[in-house]
C-alpha positions in Angstrom: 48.8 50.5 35.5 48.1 50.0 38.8 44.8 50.9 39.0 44.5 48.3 36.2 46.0 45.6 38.2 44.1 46.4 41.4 40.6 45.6 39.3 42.3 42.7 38.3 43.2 41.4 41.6 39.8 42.7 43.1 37.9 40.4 40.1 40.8 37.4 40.0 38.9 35.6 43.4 36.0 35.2 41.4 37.6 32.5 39.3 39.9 31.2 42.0 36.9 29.9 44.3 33.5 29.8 41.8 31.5 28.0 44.2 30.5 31.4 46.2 28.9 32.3 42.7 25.0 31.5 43.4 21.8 32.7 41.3 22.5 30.8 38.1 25.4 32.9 37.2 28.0 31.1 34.5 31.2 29.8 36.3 34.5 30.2 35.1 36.2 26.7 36.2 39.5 27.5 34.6 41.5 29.4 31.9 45.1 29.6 31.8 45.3 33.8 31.2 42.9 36.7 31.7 42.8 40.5 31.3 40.4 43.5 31.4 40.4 46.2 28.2 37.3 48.7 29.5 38.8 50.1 26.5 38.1 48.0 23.6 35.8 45.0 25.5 33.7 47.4 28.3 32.6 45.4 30.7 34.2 42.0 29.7 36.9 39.5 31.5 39.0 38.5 28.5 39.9 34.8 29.0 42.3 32.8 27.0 43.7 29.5 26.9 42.6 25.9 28.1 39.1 28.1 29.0 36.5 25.5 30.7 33.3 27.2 32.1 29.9 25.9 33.9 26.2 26.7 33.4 23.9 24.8 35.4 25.6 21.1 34.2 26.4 22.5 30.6 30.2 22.7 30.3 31.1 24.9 27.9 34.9 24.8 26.7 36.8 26.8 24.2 40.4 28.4 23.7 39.3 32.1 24.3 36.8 33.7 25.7 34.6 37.1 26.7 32.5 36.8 29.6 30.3 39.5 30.7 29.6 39.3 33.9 27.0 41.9 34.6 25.0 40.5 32.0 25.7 36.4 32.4 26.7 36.2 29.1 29.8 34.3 27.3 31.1 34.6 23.7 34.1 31.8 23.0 35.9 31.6 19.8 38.2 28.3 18.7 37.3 24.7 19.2 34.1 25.7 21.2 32.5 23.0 22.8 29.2 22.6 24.7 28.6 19.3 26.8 25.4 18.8 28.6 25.8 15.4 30.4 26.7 12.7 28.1 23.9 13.1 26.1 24.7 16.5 23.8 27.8 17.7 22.6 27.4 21.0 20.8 30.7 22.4 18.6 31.8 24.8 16.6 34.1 27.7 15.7 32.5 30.2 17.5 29.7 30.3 20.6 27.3 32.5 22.6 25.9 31.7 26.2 23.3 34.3 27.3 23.0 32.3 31.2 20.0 34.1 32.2 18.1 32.5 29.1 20.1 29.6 29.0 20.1 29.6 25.4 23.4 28.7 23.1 24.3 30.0 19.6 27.0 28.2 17.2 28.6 28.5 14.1 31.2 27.5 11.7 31.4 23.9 11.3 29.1 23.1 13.6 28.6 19.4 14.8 25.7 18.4 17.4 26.4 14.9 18.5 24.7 12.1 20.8 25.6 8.7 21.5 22.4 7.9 18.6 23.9 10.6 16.0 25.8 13.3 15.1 24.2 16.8 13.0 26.7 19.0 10.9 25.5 22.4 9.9 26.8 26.4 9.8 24.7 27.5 12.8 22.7 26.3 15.4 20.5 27.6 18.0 20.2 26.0 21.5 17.6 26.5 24.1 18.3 24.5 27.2 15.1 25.2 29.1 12.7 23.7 25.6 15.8 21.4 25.2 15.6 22.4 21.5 18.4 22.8 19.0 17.5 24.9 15.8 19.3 25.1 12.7 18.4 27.3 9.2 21.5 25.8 7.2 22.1 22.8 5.0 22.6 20.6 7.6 23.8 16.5 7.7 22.6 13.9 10.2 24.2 10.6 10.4 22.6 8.0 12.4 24.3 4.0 11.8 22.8 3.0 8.7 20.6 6.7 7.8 21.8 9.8 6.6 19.6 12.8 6.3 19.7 15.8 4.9 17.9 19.0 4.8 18.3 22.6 4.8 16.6 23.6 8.5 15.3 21.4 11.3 14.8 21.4 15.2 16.4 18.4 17.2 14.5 17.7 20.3 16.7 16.5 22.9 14.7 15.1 26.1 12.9 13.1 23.0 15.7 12.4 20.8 13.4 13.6 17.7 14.5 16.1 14.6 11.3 17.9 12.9 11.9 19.0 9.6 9.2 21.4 8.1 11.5 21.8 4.4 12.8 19.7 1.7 14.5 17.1 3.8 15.9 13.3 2.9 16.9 10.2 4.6 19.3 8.3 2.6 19.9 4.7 3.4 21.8 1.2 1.2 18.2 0.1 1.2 16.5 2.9 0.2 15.7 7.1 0.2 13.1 9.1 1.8 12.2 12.3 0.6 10.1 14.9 2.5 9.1 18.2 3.3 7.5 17.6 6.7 9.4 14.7 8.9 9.8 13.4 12.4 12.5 11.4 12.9 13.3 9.6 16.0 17.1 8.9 16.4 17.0 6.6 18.9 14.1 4.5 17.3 14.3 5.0 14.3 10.8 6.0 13.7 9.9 8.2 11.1 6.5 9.7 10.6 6.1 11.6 7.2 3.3 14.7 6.5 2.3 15.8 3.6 3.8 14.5 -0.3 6.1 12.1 0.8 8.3 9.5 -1.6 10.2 6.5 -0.5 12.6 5.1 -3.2 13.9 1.5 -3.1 16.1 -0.4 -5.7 12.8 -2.8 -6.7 9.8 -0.1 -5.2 8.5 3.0 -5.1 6.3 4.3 -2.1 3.9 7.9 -2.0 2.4 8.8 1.2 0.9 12.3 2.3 0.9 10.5 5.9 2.6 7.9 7.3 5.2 6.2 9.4 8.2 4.5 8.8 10.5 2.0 11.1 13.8 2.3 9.6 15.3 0.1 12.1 12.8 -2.6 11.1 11.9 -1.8 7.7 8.2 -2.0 8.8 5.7 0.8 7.9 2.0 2.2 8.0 0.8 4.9 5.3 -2.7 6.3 5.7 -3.6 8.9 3.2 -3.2 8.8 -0.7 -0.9 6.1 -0.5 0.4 3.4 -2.6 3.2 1.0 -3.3 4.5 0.3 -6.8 6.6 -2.2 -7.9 8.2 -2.6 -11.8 4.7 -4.7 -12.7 2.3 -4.0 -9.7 0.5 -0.6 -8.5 -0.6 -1.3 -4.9 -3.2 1.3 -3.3 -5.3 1.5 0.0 -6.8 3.9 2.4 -4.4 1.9 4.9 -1.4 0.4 4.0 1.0 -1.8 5.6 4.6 -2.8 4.6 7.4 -5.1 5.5 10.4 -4.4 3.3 12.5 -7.1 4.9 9.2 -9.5 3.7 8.6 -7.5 0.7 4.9 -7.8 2.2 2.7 -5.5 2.0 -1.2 -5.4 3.0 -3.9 -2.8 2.2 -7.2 -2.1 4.0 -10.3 -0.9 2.7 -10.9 0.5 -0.9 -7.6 -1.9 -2.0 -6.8 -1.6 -5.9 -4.3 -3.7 -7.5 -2.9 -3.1 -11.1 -1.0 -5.6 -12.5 0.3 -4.2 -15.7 1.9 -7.4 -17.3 -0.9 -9.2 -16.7 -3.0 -6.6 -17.9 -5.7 -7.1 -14.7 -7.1 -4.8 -11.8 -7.4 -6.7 -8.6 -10.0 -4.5 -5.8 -11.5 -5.3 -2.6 -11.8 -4.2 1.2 -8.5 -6.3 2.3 -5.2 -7.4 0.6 -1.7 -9.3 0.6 0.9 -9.2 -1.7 3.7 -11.3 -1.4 6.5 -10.0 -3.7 8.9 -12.7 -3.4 6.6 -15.0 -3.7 4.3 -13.1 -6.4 1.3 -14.2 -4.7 -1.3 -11.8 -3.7 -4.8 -12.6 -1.4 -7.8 -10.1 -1.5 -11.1 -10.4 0.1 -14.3 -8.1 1.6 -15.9 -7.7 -2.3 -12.9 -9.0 -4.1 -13.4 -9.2 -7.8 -10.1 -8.8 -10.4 -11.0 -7.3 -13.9 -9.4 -9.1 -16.8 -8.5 -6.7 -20.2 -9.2 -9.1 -23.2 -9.2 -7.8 -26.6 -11.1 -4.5 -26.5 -13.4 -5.8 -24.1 -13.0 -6.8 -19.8 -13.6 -9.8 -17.9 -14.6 -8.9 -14.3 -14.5 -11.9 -11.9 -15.3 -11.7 -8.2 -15.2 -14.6 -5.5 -15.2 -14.0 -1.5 -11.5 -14.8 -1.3 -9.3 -14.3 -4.7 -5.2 -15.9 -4.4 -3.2 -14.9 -7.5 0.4 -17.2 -7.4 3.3 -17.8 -9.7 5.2 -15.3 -11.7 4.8 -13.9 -15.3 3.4 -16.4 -17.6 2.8 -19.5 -15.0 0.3 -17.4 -13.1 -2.5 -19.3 -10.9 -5.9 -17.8 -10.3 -8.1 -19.2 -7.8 -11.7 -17.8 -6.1 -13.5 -19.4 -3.1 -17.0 -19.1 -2.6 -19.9 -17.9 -4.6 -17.8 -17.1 -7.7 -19.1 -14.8 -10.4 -17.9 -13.3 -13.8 -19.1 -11.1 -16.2 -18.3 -9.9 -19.6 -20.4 -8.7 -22.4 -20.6 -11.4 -24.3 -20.7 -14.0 -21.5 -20.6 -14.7 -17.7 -21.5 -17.1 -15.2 -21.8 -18.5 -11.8 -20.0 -21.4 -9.9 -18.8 -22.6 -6.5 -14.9 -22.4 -6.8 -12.7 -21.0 -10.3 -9.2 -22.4 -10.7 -7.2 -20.6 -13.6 -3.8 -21.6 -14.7 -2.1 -19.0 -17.3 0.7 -21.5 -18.5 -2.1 -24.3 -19.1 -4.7 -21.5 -20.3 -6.9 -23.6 -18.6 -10.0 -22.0 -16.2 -11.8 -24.8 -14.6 -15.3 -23.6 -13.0 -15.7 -26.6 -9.9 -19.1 -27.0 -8.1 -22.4 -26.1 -9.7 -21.1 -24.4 -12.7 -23.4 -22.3 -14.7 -22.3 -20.4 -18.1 -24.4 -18.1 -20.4 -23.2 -17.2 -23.6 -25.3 -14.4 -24.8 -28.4 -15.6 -24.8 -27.4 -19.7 -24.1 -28.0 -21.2 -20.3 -25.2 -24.2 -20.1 -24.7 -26.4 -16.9 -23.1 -29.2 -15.9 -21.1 -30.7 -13.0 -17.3 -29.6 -14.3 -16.6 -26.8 -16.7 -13.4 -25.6 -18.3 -12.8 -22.8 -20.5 -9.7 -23.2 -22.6 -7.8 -20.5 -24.2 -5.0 -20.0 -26.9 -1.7 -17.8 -25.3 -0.6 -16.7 -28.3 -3.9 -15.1 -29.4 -5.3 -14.4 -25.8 -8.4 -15.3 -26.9 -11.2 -18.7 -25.6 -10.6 -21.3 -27.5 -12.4 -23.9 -26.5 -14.8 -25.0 -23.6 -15.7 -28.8 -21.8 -18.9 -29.3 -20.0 -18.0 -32.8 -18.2 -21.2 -34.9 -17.0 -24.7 -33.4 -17.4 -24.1 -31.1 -20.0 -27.4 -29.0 -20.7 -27.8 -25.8 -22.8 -31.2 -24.2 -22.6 -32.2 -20.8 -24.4 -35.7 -19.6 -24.8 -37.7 -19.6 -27.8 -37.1 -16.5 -29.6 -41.2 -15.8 -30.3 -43.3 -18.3 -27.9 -42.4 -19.7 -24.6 -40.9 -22.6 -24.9 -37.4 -23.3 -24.4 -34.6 -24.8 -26.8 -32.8 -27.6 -24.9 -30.2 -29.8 -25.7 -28.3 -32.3 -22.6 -26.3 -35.6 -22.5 -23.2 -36.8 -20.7 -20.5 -34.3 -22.1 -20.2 -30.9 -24.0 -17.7 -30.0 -26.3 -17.8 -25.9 -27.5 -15.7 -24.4 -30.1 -14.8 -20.6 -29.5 -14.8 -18.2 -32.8 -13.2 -14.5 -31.3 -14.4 -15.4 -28.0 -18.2 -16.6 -28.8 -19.4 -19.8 -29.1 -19.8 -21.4 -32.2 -19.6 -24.5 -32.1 -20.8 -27.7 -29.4 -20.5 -31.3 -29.7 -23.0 -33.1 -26.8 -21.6 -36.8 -26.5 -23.6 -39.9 -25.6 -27.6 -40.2 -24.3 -28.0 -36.7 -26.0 -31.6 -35.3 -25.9 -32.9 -32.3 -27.7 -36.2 -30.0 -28.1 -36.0 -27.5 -30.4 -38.4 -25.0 -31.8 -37.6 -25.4 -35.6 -38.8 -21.8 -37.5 -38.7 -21.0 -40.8 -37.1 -17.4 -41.9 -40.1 -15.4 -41.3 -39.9 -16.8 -37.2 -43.3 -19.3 -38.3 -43.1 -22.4 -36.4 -42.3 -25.3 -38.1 -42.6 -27.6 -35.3 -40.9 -28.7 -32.5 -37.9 -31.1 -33.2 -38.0 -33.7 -29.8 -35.3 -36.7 -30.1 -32.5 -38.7 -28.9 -28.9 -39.7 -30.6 -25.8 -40.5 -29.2 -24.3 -37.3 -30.6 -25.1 -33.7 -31.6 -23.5 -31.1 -33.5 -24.9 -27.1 -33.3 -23.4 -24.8 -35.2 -24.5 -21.0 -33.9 -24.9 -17.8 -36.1 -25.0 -14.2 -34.4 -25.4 -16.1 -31.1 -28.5 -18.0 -32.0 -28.8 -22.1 -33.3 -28.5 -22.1 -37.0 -28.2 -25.8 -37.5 -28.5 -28.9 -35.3 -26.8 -32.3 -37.0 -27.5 -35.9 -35.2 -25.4 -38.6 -35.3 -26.3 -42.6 -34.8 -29.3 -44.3 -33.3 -31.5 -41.0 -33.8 -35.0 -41.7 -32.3 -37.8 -39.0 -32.4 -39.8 -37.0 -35.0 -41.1 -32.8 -35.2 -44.1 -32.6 -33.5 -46.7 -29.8 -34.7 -47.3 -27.4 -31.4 -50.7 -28.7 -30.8 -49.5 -32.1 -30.5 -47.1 -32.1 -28.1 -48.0 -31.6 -24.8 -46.6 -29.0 -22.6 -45.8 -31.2 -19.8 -43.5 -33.0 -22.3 -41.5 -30.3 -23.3 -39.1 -30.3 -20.7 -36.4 -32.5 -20.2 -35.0 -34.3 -16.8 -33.0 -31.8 -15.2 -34.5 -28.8 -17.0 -33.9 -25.6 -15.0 -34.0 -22.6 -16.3 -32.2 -19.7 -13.9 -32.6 -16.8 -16.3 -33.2 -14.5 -12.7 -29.8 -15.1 -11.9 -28.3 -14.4 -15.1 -25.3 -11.7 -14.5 -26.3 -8.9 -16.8 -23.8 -6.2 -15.4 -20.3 -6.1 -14.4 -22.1 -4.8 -10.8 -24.0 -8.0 -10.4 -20.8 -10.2 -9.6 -21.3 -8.8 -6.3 -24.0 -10.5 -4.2 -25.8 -8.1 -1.8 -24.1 -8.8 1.2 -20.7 -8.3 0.0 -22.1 -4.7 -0.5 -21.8 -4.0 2.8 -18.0 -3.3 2.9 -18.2 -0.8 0.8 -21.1 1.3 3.0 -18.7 0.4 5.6 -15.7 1.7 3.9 -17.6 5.1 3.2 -18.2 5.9 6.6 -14.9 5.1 7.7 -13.3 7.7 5.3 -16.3 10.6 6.3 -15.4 9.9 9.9 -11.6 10.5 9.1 -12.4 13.5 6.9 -14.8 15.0 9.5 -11.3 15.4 11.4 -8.6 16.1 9.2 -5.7 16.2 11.6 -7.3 13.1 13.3 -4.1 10.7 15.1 -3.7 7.4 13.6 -3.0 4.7 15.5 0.5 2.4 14.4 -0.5 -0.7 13.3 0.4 -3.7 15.8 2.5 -5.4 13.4 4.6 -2.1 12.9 5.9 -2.4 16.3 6.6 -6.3 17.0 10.2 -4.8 18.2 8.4 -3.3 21.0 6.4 -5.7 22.9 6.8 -4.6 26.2 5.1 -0.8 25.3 1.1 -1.2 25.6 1.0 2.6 24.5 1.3 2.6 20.9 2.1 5.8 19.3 0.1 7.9 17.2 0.9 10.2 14.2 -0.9 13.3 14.9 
């Protein structure tokens, strides 16, 4: 016994005065009892009660304690904390300190908190010289308006980041993100995503394999096999960009839109959708394909802007517009197209061919029936003029005058009225394709009624003036009338021929940007701009590696 005791005096100045303790070694600030058993604990100081101990700044506290001192080691049991600053506070039911590693491990309802958030889990580790906290149990992070769960992840403290490389999710009133690779930034909020990636809202639906995510913003940038999709509207990109407080989103390069209401695919280099506003912009060889019984309508223009919501919707293409379908397409300056009115006007230098019919004029508009979503009729206001070639010889049918009125019959055209100072030259043939002659008069009206796409009869109506002249008799420098031009060349034969050749370029363009990015598969991509407004006084943007 007192051989006992005189250890235990010989030890007991050790805690009284710590500050002779030098070379890294744990200091025992306080503890209100303590004890040697060789016997049962070799070569440990048994400490209990009120126990508060030092490590290089860490403070660890706990209500009993085995320090080995030889070894710079500490195992505490019962409301074990572990403070480093005011930046990490480590707890639990049970702790190690090896001091010579300066590495911490915890468990039983273990809580890591900092002043951005607060981790419960079974076990963590903690190395102080990587500043990295480990965990391989379920574990729960709460940060203000995120929680996340996952079931292992590191917590980087000198960057405030958690890695997760298994199934992990952020779960916020806004929305969920599910993962199986994550950074997540506490005090940011940023969240870069690797590999299959889903983000769930109440109204969308967002798949990434690599982006990044603002959730104090609600601003984002996806970058590989990515898209967006709404209850009515698929949106993808090889870049996309998203504003959830805007419900904006914009894509860059190989964009494709579906609309599935509207049963129409919207593509191009660059687009905008506006949710709220159910508008959407696309541009760099923009061109929306139209489904229309059994058969598509593809449409391009230099800059497309769809507006208004189901049923009211409002087309309209700037510059150098073309459409194709099989049994007709066209050219013109502008389109306007109004779904409630069913109602497509073509505006500057309109041209139409239906099959094998040339029609111009200054104004046209196509007008269609809702119920049966088919062309029902068409107006061809001031200088109407259809011109088709001769079916045998060289000559060309032509008919103009002031206006043109067209019926449709399942979407072809069988029937015009031409209105006022109507001309006409038509190559009459009888039914073995002999020519009769060549029909050359004016009327103030005529009627055509067309068979399988050709002219079966032409009617005139008041003040007819002219006769059939036999070939030889009419000269060929008569055969034409004012304003004849026939553009056959630029007849769109091909649902690739809306695009002029320049507007070709984006997509060479677009290839090489996606070789150059898959010549480097782990290549960084830069944040966009707009992703990190709330920043404006970093000039280094970050990167997702």
């Amino acid at each position: 016994m007192k051989k006992h005791l005189a250890i235990f005096l010989f030890i007991l100045p050790f805690f009284v005065n710590a500050q002779v303790v030098q070379n890294g070694a744990i200091v025992i600030e306080h503890a209100d009892f303590q004890d040697i058993n060789q016997y049962e604990f070799p070569d440990a100081m048994i400490l209990t009660g009120n126990i508060r101990a030092n490590h290089d700044g860490a403070i660890v506290t706990c209500n009993k304690a085995y320090y080995y001192m030889k070894e710079n080691y500490l195992k505490a049991f019962g409301n074990v904390q572990i403070v480093q600053g005011d930046t990490l506070f480590l707890s639990g039911n049970y702790a190690e300190y090896n001091g010579n590693v300066k590495q911490a491990y915890t468990t039983g309802n273990v809580s890591l908190r900092s002043p951005e958030m607060s981790l419960v889990t079974d076990k963590i580790n903690f190395d102080r010289n990587t500043q990295i906290a480990s965990y391989d149990t379920f574990g729960t992070i709460v940060n203000k308006d995120n929680t996340l769960t996952s079931n292992q992840g590191k917590y980087y403290a000198s960057q405030k980041k958690y890695q997760f490389l298994s199934a992990v999710t952020i779960t916020n009133p806004k929305y969920v993100i599910k993962s199986n690779h994550m950074d997540y930034y506490t005090n940011s909020g940023h969240t870069y995503l690797y590999g299959p990636s889903t983000i769930t809202g109440k109204d969308n639906f967002i798949y990434t394999e690599k982006g990044f995510y603002n959730t104090k913003t609600n601003k984002a940038h996806f970058v590989k096999n990515s898209y967006i999709k709404y209850n009515d509207r698929l949106i993808k990109g090889d870049s996309l960009y998203y504003d959830r407080t805007r419900e904006f989103a914009s894509a860059t390069r190989n964009v494709k839109i579906t609309d599935s209401i509207n049963k129409a695919i919207i593509k191009g280099h660059y687009g905008e959708v506006y949710r709220n506003k159910d508008s959407l912009y696309i541009t760099k060889r923009a061109s929306v394909r139209y489904f229309i019984d059994n058969d598509s309508m593809f449409v391009h223009a230099k800059r497309l802007v769809v507006t208004g919501k189901q049923g009211e919707r409002v087309v309209r293409g700037y510059n150098n517009v073309r459409f194709f379908k099989t049994d007709m397409s066209g050219k013109c300056d502008s389109i306007h197209s109004d779904q409630k009115k069913a109602l497509t006007q073509m505006i500057g230098k309109p041209i139409l061919w239906n099959y094998e019919n040339q029609l111009t004029g200054d104004v046209m508009h196509l007008i269609g029936n809702n119920k049966s979503e088919k062309l029902d009729s068409l107006k061809v206001l001031n200088n109407a003029f259809i011109t088709s070639k001769d079916t045998i010889g060289t000559g060309y049918n032509q008919v103009k005058g002031q206006n043109l009125y067209g019926k449709f019959t399942d979407n072809k055209l069988s029937e015009v009225d031409i209105i006022k100072n109507t001309e006409v030259i038509y190559y009459m043939r009888d039914d073995d394709n002999q020519l009769i002659g060549i029909n050359k008069n004016v009327s103030s009206k005529i009627n055509i009624i067309f068979d399988k796409d050709q002219i079966e009869t032409i009617t005139f109506f008041t003040d007819v003036d002219g006769d059939i002249y036999p070939e030889k008799e009419l000269p060929e420098n008569t055969r034409k009338l004012r304003g004849f031009n026939w553009r056959g060349d630029e007849r769109i034969k091909t649902k690739e021929d809306i695009y002029p050749p320049e507007e070709n370029q984006y997509d060479l363009d677009a290839q090489k940007e996606k070789q150059k990015e898959d010549a480097i598969p782990d290549a960084p991509m830069e944040v966009r701009k707009e992703t990190l407004e709330y920043d404006k006084n970093n000039p280094q943007k970050p990167v997702i590696k």
